[in-house]
C-alpha atoms as an extended CHARMM CRD file, in Angstrom:
* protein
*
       211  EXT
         1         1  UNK       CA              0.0000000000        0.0000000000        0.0000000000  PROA      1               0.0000000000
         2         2  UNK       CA              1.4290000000        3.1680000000       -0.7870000000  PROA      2               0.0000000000
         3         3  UNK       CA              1.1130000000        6.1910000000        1.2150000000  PROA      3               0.0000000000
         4         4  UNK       CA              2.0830000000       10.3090000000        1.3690000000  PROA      4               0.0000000000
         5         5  UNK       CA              2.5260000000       13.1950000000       -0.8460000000  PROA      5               0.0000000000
         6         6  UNK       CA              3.3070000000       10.6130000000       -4.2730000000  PROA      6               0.0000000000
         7         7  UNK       CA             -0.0320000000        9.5610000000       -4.0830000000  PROA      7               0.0000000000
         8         8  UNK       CA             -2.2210000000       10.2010000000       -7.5880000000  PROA      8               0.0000000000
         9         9  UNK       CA             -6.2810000000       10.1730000000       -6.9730000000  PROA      9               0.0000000000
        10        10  UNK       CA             -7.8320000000        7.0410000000       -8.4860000000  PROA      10              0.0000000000
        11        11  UNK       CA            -10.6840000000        7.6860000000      -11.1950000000  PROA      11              0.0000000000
        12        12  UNK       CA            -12.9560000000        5.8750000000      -13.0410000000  PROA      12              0.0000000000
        13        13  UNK       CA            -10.0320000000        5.8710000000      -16.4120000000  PROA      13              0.0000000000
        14        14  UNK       CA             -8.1360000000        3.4210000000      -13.8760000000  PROA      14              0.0000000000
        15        15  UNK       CA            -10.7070000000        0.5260000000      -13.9570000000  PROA      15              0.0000000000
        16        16  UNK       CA            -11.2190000000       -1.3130000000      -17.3660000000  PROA      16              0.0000000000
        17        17  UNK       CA            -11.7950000000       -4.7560000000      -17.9750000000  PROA      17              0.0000000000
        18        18  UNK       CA             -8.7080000000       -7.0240000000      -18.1790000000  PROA      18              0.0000000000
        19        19  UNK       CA             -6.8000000000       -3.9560000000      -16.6420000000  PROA      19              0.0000000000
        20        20  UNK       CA             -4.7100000000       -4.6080000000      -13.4610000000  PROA      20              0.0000000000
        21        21  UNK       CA             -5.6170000000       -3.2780000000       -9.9840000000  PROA      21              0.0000000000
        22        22  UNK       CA             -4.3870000000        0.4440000000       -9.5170000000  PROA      22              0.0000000000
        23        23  UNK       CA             -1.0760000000        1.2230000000       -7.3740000000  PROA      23              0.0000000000
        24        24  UNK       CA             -3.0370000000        3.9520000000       -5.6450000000  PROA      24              0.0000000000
        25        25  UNK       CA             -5.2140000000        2.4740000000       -2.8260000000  PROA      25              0.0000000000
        26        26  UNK       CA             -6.0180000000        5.0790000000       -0.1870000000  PROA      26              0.0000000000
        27        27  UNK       CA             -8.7230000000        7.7810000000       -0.3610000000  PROA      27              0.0000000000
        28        28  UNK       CA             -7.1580000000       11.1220000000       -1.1520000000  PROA      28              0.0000000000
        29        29  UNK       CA             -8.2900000000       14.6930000000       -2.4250000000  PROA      29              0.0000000000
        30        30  UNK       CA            -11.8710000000       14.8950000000       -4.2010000000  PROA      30              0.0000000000
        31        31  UNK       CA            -11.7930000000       11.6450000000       -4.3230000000  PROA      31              0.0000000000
        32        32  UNK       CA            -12.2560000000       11.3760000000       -0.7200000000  PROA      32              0.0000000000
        33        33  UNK       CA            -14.6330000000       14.3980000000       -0.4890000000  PROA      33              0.0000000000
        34        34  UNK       CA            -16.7900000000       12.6510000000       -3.2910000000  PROA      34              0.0000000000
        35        35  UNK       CA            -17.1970000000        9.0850000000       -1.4110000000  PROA      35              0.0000000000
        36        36  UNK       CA            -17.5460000000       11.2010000000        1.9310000000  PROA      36              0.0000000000
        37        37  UNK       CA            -20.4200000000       13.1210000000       -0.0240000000  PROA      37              0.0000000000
        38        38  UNK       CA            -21.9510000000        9.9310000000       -1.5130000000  PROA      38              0.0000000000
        39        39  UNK       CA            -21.8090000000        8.0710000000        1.7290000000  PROA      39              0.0000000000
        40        40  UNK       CA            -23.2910000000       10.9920000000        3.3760000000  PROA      40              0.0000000000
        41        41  UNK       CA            -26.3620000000       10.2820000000        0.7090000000  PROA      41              0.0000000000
        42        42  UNK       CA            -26.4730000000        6.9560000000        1.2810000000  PROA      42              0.0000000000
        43        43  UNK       CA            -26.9040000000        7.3830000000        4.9710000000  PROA      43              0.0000000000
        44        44  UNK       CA            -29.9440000000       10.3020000000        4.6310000000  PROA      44              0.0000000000
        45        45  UNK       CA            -31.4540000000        7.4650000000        2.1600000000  PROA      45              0.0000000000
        46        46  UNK       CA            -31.6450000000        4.8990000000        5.1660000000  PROA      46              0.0000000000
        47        47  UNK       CA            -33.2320000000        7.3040000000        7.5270000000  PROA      47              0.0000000000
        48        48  UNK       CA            -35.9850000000        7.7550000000        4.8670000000  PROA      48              0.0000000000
        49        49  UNK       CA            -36.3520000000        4.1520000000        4.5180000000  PROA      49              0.0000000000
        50        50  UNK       CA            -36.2620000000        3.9520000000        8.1420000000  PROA      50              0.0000000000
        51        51  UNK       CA            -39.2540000000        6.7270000000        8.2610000000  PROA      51              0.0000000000
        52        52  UNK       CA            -41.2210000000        4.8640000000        4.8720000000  PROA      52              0.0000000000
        53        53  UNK       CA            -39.8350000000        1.7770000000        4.1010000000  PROA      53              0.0000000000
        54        54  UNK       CA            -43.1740000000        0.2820000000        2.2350000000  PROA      54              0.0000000000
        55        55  UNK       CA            -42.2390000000        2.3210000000       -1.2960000000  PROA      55              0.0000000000
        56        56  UNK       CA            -42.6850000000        1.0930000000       -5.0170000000  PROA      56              0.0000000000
        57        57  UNK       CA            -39.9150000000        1.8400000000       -7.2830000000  PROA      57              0.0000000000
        58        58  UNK       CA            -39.4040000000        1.7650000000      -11.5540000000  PROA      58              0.0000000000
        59        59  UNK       CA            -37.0750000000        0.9030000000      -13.1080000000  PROA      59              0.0000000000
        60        60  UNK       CA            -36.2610000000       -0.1250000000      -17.1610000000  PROA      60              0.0000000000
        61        61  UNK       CA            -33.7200000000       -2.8410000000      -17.4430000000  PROA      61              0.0000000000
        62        62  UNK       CA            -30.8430000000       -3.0510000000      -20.5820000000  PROA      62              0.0000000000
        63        63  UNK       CA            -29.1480000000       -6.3960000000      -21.6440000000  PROA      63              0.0000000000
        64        64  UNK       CA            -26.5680000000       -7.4300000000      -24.0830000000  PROA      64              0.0000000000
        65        65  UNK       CA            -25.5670000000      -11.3450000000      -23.8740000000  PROA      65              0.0000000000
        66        66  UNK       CA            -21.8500000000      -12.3200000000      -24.8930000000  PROA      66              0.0000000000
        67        67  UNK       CA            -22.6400000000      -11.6850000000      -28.0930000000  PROA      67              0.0000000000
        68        68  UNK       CA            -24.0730000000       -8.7630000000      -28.6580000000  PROA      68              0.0000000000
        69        69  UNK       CA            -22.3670000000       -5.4790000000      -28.8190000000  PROA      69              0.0000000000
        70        70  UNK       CA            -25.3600000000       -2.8050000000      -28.0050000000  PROA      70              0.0000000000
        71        71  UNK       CA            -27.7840000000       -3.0770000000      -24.9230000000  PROA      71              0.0000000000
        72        72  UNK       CA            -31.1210000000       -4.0240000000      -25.5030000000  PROA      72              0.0000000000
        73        73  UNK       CA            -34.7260000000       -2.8300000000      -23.8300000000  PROA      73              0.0000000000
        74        74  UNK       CA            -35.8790000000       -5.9440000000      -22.1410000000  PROA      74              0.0000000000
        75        75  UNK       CA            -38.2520000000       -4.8140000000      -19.7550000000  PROA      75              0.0000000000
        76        76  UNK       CA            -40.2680000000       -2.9410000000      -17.4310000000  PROA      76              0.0000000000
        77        77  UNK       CA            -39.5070000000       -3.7550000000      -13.8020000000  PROA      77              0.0000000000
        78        78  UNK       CA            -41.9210000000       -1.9420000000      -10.4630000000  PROA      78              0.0000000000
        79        79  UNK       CA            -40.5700000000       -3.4560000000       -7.2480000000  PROA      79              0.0000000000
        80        80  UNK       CA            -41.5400000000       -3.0200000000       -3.2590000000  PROA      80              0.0000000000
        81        81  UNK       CA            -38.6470000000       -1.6810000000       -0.7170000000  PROA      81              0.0000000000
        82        82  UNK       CA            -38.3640000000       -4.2860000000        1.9240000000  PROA      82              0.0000000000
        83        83  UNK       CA            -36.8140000000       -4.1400000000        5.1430000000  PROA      83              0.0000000000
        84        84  UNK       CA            -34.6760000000       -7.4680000000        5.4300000000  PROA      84              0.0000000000
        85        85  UNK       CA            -32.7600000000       -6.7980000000        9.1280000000  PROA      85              0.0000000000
        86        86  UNK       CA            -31.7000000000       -3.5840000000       11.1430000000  PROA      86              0.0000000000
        87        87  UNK       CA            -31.7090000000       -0.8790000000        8.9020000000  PROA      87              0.0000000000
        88        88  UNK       CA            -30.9480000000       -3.3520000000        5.8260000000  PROA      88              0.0000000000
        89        89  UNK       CA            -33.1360000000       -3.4610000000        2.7640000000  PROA      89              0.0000000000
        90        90  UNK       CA            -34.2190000000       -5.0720000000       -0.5240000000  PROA      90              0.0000000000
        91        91  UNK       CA            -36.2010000000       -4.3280000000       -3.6420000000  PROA      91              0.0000000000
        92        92  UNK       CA            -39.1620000000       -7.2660000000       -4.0280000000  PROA      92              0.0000000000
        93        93  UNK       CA            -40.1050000000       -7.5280000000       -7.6700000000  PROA      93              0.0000000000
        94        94  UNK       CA            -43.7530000000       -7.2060000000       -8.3620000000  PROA      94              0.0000000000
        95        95  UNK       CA            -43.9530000000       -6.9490000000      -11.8800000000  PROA      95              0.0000000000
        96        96  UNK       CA            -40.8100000000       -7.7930000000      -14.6420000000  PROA      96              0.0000000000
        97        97  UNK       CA            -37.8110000000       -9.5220000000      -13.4180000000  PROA      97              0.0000000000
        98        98  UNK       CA            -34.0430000000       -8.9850000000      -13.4370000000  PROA      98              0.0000000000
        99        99  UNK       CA            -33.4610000000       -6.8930000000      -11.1360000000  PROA      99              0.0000000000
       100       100  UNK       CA            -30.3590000000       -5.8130000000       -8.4360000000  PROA      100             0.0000000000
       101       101  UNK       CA            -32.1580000000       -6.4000000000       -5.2660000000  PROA      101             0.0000000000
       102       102  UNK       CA            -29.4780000000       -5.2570000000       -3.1290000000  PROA      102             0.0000000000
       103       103  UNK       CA            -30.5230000000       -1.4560000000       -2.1640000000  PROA      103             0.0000000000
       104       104  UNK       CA            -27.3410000000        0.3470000000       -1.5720000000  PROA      104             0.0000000000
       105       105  UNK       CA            -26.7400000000        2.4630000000        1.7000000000  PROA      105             0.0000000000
       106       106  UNK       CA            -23.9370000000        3.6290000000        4.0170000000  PROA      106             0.0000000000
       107       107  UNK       CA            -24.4990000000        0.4100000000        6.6710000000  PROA      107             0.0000000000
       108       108  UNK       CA            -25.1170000000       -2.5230000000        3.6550000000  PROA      108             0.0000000000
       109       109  UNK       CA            -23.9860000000       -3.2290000000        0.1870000000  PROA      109             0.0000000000
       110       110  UNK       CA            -21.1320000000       -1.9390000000       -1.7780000000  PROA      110             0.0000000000
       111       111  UNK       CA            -19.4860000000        0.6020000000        0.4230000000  PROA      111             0.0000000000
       112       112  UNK       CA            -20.5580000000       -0.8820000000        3.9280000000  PROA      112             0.0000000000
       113       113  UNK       CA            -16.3090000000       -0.5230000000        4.8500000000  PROA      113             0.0000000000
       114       114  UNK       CA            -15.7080000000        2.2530000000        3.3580000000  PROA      114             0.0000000000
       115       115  UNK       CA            -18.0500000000        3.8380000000        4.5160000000  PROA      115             0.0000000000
       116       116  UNK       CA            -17.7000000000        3.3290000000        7.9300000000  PROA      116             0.0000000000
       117       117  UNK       CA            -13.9060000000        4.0840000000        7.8630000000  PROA      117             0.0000000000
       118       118  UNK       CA            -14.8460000000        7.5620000000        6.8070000000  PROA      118             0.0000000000
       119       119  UNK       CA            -14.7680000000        9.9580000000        9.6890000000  PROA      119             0.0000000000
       120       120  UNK       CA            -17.9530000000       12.4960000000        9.2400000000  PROA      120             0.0000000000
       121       121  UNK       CA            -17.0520000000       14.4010000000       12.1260000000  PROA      121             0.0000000000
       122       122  UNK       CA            -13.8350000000       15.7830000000       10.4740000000  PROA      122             0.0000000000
       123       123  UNK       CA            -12.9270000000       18.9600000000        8.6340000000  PROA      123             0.0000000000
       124       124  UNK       CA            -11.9230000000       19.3070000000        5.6130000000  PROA      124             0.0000000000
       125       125  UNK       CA             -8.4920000000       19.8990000000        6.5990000000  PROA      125             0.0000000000
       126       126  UNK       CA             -8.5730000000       16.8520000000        8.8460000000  PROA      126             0.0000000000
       127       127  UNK       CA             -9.6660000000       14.5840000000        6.1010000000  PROA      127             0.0000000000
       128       128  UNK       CA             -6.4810000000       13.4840000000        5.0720000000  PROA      128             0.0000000000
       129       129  UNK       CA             -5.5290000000       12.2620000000        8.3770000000  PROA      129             0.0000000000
       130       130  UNK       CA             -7.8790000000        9.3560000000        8.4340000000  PROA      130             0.0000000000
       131       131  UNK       CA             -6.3760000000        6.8180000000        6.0130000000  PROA      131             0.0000000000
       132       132  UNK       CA             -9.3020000000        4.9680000000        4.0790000000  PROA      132             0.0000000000
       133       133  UNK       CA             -8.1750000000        1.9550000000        1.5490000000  PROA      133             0.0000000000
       134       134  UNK       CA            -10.3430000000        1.8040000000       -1.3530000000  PROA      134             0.0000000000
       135       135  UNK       CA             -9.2620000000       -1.6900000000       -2.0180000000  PROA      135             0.0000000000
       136       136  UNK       CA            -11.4880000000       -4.6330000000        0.0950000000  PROA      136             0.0000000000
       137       137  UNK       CA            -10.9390000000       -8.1380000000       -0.1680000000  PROA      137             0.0000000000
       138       138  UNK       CA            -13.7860000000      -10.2580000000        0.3820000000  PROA      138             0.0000000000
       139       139  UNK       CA            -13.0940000000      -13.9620000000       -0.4440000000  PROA      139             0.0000000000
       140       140  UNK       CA            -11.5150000000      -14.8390000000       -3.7130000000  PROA      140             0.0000000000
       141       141  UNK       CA            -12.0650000000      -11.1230000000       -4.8770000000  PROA      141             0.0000000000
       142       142  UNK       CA            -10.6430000000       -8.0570000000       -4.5490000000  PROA      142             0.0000000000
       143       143  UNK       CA            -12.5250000000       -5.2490000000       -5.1060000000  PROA      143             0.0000000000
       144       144  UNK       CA            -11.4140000000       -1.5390000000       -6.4650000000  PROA      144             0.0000000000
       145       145  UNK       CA            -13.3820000000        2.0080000000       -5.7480000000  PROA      145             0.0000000000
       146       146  UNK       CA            -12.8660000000        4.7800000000       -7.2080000000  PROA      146             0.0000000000
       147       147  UNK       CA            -14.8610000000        8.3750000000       -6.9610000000  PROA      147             0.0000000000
       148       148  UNK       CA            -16.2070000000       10.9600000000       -9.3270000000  PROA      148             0.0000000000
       149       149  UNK       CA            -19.0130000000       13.6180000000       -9.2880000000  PROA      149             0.0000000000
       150       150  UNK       CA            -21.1430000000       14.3990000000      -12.5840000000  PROA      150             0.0000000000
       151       151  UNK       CA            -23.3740000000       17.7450000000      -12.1400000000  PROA      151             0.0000000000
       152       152  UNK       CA            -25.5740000000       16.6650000000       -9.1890000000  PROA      152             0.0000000000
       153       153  UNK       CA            -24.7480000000       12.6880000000       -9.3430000000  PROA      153             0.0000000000
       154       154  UNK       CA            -21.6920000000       10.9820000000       -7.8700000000  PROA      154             0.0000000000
       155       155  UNK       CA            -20.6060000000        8.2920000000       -9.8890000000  PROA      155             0.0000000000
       156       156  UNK       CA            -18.9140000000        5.2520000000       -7.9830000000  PROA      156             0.0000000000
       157       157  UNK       CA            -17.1580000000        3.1330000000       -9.6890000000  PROA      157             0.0000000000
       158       158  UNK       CA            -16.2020000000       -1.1280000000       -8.5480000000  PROA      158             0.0000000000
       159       159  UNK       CA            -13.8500000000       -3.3670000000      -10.2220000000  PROA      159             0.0000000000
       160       160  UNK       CA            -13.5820000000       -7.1000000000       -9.3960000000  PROA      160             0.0000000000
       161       161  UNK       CA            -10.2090000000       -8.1330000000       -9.8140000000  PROA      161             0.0000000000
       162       162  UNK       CA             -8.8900000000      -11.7880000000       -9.1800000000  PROA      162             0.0000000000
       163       163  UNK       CA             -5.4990000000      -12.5740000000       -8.9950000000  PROA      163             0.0000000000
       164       164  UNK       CA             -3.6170000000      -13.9730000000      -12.2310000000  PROA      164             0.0000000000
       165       165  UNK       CA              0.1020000000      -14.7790000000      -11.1450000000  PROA      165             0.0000000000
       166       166  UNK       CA              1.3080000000      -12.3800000000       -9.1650000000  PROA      166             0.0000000000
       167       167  UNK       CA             -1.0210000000       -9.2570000000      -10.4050000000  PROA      167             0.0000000000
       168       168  UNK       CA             -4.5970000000       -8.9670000000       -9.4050000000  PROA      168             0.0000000000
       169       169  UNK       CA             -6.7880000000       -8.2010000000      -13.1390000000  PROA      169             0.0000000000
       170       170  UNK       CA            -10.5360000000       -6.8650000000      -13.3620000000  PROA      170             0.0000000000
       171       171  UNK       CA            -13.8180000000       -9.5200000000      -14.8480000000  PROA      171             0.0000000000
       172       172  UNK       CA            -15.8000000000       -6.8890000000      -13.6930000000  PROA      172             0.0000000000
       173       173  UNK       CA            -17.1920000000       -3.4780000000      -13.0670000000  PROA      173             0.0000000000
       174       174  UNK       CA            -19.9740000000       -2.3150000000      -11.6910000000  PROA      174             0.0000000000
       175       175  UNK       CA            -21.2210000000        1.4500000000      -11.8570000000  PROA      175             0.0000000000
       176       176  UNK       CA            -23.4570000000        3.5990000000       -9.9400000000  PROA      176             0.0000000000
       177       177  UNK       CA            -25.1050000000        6.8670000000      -10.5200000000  PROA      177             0.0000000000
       178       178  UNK       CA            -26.3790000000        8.4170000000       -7.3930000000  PROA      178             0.0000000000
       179       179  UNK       CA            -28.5120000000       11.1700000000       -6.9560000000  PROA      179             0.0000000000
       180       180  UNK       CA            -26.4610000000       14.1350000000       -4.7670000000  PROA      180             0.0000000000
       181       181  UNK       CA            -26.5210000000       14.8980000000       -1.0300000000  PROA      181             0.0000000000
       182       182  UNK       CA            -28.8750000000       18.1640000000       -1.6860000000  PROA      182             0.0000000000
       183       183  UNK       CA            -31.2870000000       16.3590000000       -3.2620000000  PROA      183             0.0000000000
       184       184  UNK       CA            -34.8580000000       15.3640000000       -2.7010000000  PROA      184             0.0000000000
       185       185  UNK       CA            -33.9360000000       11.4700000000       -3.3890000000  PROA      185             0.0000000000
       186       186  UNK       CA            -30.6520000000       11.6220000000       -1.7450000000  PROA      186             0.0000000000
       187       187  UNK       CA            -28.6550000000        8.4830000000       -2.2260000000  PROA      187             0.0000000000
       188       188  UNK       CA            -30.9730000000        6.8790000000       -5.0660000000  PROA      188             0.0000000000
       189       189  UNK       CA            -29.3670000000        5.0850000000       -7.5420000000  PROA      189             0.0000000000
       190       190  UNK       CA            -30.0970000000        6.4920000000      -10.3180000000  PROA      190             0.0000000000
       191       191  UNK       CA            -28.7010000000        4.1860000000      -12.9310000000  PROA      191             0.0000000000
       192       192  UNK       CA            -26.4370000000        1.2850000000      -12.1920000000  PROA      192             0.0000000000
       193       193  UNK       CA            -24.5610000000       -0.8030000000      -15.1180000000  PROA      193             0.0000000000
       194       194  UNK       CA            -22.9520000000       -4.2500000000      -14.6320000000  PROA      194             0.0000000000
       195       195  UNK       CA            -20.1540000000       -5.3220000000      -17.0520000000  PROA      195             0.0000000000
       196       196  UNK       CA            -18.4800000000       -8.6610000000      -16.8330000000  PROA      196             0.0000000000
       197       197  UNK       CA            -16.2010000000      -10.5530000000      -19.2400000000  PROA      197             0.0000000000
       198       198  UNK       CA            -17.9790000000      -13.8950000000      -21.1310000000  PROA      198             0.0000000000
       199       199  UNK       CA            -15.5560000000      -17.0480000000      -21.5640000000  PROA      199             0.0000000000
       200       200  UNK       CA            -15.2910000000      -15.9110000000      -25.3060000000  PROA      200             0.0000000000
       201       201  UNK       CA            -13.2530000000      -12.6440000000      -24.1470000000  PROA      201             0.0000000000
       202       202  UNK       CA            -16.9970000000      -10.7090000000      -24.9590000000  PROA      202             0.0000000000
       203       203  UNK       CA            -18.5600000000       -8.7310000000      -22.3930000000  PROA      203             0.0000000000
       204       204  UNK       CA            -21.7560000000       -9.5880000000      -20.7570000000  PROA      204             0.0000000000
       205       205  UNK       CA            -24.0090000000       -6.1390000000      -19.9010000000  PROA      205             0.0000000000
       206       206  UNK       CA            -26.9570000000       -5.3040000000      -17.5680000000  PROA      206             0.0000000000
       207       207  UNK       CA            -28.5500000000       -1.6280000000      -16.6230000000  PROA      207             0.0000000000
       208       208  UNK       CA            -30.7530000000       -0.6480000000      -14.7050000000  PROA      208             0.0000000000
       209       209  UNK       CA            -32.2270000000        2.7010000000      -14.7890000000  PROA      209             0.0000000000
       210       210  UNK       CA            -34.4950000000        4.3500000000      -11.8170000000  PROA      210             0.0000000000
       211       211  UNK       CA            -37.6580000000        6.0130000000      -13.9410000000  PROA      211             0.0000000000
């Protein structure tokens, strides 16, 4: 892990398919104020679950199989916001199919760690202080995050990288699009797009996109 004044931020141009793992693993500059930002969001998107959890969301859903090169409309998806545990929650399908159940917020999913290594209490001189790795193993995997804002949407980025000899390479990415801490839907995904590499060196695709 490297650490101190060398360090480069991490963005989303680091993480490609087939690419290897980025040197730079800790949190630093906008970077960190972005995922500080965006786990802010997430966590004002729990409390409203935690207010109104019984909530119907849309959503259209994109494919492209291993052989196709362009997504695809497949269909129409309206699911139910469950509450599976303490302040944990899923989407239930009630019409359509294919859908990423997980809901994404600062205490499950994606950024769970991260999250809770960032310290909200500090300044924003004091950010840099608190060392945050942006690199979690979890099993087999190793996972990659890196940090961008778009307008009003932060845009997280997660690579899946497994270890080939001695370098760890990316099968997949995922990317979400998340509505900004000032807004009304704070912490909604607003589109998320799942790209993984097929057997045949093609890329398998799914999107979903919050209507």
């Amino acid at each position: 892990m490297s650490c101190g004044a060398g360090e480069k931020e991490a963005t989303n141009s680091d993480q490609k398919i087939g690419g290897v793992i980025p040197v730079q693993t800790n949190l630093v500059g906008d970077s960190y104020s972005v995922a500080k930002d965006l786990c802010f969001a997430f966590t004002k998107k729990r409390q409203a679950f935690n207010a109104s959890n019984n909530l119907n969301h849309s959503f259209k859903i994109y494919e492209s199989s291993c052989s196709e090169n362009d997504y695809s409309f497949k269909v129409d998806v309206t699911a139910k916001v469950v509450r599976t545990a303490l302040e944990e929650y899923r989407f239930d399908v009630l019409t359509g199919d294919s859908l990423i159940r997980q809901i994404e917020t600062d205490k499950s999913g994606m950024l769970q760690r991260i999250c809770a290594d960032i310290d909200f209490n500090n300044s924003a001189s004091d950010d840099q202080k608190k060392v945050v790795s942006v690199v979690v193993d979890e099993g087999f995997y190793r996972y990659f995050h890196s940090f961008q804002v778009n307008g009003s949407t932060y845009v997280m980025t997660r690579g899946r990288y497994v270890l080939e000899g001695d370098e760890y390479i990316s099968e997949a990415i995922d990317t979400l699009k998340v509505n900004n801490i000032n807004s009304n839907n704070a912490g909604i995904v607003s589109e998320r797009e799942k790209v993984e590499v097929c057997s045949d060196d093609g890329f398998r695709k799914f999107k979903q996109v919050k209507q």
